[in-house]
C-alpha positions as CSV (number, residue, x, y, z in Angstrom):
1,X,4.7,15.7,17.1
2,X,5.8,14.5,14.3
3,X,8.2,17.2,12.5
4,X,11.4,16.3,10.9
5,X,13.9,18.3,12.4
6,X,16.1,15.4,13.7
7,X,16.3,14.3,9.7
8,X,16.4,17.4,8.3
9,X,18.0,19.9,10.9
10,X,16.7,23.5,10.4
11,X,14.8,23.3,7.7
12,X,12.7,20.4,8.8
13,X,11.1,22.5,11.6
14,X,8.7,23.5,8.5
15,X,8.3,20.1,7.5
16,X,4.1,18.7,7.8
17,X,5.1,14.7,8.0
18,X,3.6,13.1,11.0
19,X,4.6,10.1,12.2
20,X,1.4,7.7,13.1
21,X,0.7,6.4,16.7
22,X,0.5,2.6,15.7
23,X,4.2,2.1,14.9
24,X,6.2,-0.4,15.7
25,X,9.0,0.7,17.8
26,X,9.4,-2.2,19.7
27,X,9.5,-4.7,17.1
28,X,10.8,-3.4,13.9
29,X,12.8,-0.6,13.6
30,X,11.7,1.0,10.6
31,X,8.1,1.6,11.5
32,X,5.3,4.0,10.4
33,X,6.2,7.8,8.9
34,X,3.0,9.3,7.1
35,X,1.9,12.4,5.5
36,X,-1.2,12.3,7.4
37,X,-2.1,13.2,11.3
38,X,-1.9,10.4,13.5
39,X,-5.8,10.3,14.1
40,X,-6.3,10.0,10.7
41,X,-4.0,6.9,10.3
42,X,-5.3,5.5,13.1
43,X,-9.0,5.3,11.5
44,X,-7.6,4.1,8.0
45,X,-5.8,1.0,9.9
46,X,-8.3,0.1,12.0
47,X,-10.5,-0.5,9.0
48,X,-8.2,-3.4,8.2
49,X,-7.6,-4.4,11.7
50,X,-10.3,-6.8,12.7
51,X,-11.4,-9.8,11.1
52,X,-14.7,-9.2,8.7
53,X,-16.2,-10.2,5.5
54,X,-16.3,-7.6,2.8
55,X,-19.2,-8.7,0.9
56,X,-19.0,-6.9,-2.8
57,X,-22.1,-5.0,-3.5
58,X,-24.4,-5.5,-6.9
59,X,-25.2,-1.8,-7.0
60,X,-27.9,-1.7,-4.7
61,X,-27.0,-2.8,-1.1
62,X,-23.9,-1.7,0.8
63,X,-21.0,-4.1,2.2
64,X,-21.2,-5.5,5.5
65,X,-20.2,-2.7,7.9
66,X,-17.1,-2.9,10.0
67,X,-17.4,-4.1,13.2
68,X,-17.8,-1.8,15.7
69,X,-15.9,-3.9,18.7
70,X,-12.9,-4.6,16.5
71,X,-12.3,-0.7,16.0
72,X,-12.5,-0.4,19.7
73,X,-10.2,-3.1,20.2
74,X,-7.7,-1.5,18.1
75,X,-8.0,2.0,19.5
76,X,-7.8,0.7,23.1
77,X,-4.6,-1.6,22.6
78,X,-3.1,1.3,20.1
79,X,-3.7,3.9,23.1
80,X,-1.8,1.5,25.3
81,X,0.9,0.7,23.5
82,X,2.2,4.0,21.9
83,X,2.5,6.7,25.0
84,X,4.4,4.7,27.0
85,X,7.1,3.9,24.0
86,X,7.1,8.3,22.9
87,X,8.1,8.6,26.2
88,X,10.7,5.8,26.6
89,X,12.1,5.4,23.6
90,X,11.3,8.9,21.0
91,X,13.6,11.5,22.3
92,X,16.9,9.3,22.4
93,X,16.2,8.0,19.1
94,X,19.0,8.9,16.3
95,X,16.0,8.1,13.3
96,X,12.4,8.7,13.0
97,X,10.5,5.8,12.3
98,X,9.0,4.9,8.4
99,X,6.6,2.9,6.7
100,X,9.3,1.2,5.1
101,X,11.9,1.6,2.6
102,X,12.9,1.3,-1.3
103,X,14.9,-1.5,-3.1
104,X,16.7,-1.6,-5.8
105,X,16.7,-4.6,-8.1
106,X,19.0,-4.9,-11.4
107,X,17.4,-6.4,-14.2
108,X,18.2,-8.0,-17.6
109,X,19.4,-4.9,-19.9
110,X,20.5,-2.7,-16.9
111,X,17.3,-1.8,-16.1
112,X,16.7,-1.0,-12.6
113,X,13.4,-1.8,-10.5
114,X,12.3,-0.2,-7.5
115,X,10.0,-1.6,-5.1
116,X,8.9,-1.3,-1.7
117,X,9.4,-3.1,1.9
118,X,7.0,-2.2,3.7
119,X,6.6,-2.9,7.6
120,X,4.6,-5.8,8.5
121,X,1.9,-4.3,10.0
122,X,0.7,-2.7,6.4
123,X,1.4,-6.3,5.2
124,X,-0.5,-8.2,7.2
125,X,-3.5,-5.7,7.2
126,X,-3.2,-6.3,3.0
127,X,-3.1,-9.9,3.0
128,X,-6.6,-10.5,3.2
129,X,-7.2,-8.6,0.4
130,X,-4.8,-9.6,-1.8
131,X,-5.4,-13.3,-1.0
132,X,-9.3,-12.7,-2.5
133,X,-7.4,-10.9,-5.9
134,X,-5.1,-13.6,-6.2
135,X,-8.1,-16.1,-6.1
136,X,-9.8,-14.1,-8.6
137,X,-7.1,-13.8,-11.1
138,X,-6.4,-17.3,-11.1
139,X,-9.8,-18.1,-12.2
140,X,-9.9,-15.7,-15.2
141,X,-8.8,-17.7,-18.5
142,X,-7.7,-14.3,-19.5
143,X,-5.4,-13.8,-16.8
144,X,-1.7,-15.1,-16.8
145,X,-0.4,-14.4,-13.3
146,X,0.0,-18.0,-12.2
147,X,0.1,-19.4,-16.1
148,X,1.9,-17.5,-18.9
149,X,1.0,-19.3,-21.7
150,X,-3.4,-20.2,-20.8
151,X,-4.5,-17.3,-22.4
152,X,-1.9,-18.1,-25.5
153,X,-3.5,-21.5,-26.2
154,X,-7.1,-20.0,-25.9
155,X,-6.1,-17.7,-29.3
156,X,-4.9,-20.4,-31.2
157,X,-6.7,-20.9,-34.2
158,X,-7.8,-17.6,-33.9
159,X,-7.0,-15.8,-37.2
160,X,-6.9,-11.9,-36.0
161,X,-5.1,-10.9,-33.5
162,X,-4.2,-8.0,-31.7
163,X,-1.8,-7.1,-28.9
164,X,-0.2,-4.3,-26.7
165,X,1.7,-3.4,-24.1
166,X,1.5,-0.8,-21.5
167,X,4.8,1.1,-20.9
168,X,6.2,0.9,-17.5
169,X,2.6,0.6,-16.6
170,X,2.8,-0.2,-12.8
171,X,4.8,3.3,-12.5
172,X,2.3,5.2,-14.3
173,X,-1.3,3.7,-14.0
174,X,-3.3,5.6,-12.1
175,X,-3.5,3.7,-8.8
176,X,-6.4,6.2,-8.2
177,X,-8.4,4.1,-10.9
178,X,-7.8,1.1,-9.2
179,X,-8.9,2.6,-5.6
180,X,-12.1,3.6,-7.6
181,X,-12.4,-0.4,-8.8
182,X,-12.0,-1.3,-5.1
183,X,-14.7,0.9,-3.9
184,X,-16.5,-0.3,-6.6
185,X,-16.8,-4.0,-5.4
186,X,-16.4,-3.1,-1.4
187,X,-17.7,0.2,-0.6
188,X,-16.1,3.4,-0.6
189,X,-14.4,3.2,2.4
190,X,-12.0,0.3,1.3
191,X,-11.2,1.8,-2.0
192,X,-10.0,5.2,0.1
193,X,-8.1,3.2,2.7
194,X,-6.4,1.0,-0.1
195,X,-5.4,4.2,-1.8
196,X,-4.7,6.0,1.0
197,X,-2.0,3.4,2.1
198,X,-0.6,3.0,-1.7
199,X,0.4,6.9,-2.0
200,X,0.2,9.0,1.0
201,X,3.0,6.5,3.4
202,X,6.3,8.1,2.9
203,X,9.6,5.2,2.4
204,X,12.9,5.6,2.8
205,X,15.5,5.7,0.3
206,X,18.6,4.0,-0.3
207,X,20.9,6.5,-1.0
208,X,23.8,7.4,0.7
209,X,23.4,10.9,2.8
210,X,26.6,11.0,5.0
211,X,24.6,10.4,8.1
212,X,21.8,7.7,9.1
213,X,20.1,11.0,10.5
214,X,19.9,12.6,7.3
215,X,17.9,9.9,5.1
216,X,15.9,10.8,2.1
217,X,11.8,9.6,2.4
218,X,9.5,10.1,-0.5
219,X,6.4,8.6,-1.4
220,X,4.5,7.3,-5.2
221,X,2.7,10.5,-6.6
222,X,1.5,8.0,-9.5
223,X,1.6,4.8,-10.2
224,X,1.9,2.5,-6.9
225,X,4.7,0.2,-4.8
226,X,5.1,-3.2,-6.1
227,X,6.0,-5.3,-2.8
228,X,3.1,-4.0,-1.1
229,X,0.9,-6.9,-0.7
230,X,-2.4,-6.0,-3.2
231,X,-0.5,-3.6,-4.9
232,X,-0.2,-6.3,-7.9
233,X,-3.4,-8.2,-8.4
234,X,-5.2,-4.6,-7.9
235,X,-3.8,-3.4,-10.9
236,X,-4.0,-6.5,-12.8
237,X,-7.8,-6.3,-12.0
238,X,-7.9,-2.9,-12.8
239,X,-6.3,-3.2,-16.4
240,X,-9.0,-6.3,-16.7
241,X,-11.5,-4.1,-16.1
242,X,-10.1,-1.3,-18.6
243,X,-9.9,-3.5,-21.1
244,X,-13.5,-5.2,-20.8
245,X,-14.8,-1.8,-20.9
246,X,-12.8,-0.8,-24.0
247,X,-13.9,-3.9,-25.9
């Protein structure tokens, strides 16, 4: 289960990717392709799943553990859902499903930006926690995500100052710091999932192959999507925390 034959002909019989067993066939047609076993995607989504509070830890005590009935829930309805649609629907398919796909975006100087779409499943599992980093970062007088110029005005006056700029810093930070951040504030297990899903989901690209069998997936090695819900305030947090340290 899972090779890429149909998108790569022969040579994809030697191809690991593995297509997950929670994707959306029936609802979205560019669903879930990962480089991981389907058992294994299963256990990092159902982390997400059901409705909990992460509590952030002060060093001592853990976060509240995930609750037990919600990963049941998900495993039952997931082992409902997907048999039935491999059997109906996988064979006859002319495209394997993906996590999403690449976009281009032309910017000012002809500089092009790539980011993801992902599928909405991986979105709404995020939103929680980007919702708590986006209420963080708009209460940091140092932050300007929702107000370019506040931490400007809190310099005037000021008679040394110093700035810099990061160089195409969302394709090159490590995202593996920030995963460390996460698990930092909400246990281990959140800061593996939320890396997990930033660099081991494979996306489709837009370029032209000939054939709409023949597509082109690849997935961030460094660095992480922008689109993905998270994927922003984390590393705005993350370069917070850098530069606390470093002062």
């Amino acid at each position: 289960m899972g090779h890429c034959r149909r998108r790569f002909g022969k040579a994809g019989e030697k191809k690991r990717f593995g297509m997950t067993i929670f994707h959306t066939l029936p609802i979205d047609a560019t669903a879930l392709m990962t480089l991981q076993k389907p058992e294994r995607m299963l256990s990092v989504a159902s982390l997400l799943y059901h409705p909990r509070v992460h509590l952030p830890t002060d060093g001592y005590d853990n976060p509240v553990c995930p609750l037990k009935e919600g990963l049941d829930g998900f495993n039952w309805l997931m082992d409902l859902l997907i048999p039935p649609a491999q059997q109906l629907w996988w064979d006859y398919m002319s495209t394997r499903p993906e996590a999403g796909r690449f976009g281009l975006k032309l910017e000012g100087a002809g500089k092009v930006r790539t980011f993801a779409i992902p599928n909405p499943i991986f979105q709404r599992l995020l939103k929680p926690l980007h919702d708590w980093e986006m209420s963080v970062l708009k209460s940091l007088r140092t932050d300007g995500t929702f107000d370019q110029l506040r931490p400007l005005r809190r310099l005037q006056g000021k008679k040394e100052l110093y700035s810099f700029d990061l160089k195409a810093a969302t394709d090159m930070f490590p995202s593996v710091l920030t995963g460390s951040m996460l698990a930092g504030i909400f246990g281990d297990d959140l800061g593996h999932v939320w890396f997990h899903m930033m660099n081991q989901i494979a996306f489709r690209s837009p370029e032209r192959t000939g054939s709409p069998s023949k597509v082109r997936v690849y997935r961030f090695t460094r660095g992480q999507p922008l689109g993905y819900l998270s994927s922003w305030p984390s590393f705005t947090l993350t370069h917070h925390m850098v530069v606390w340290l470093a002062a």
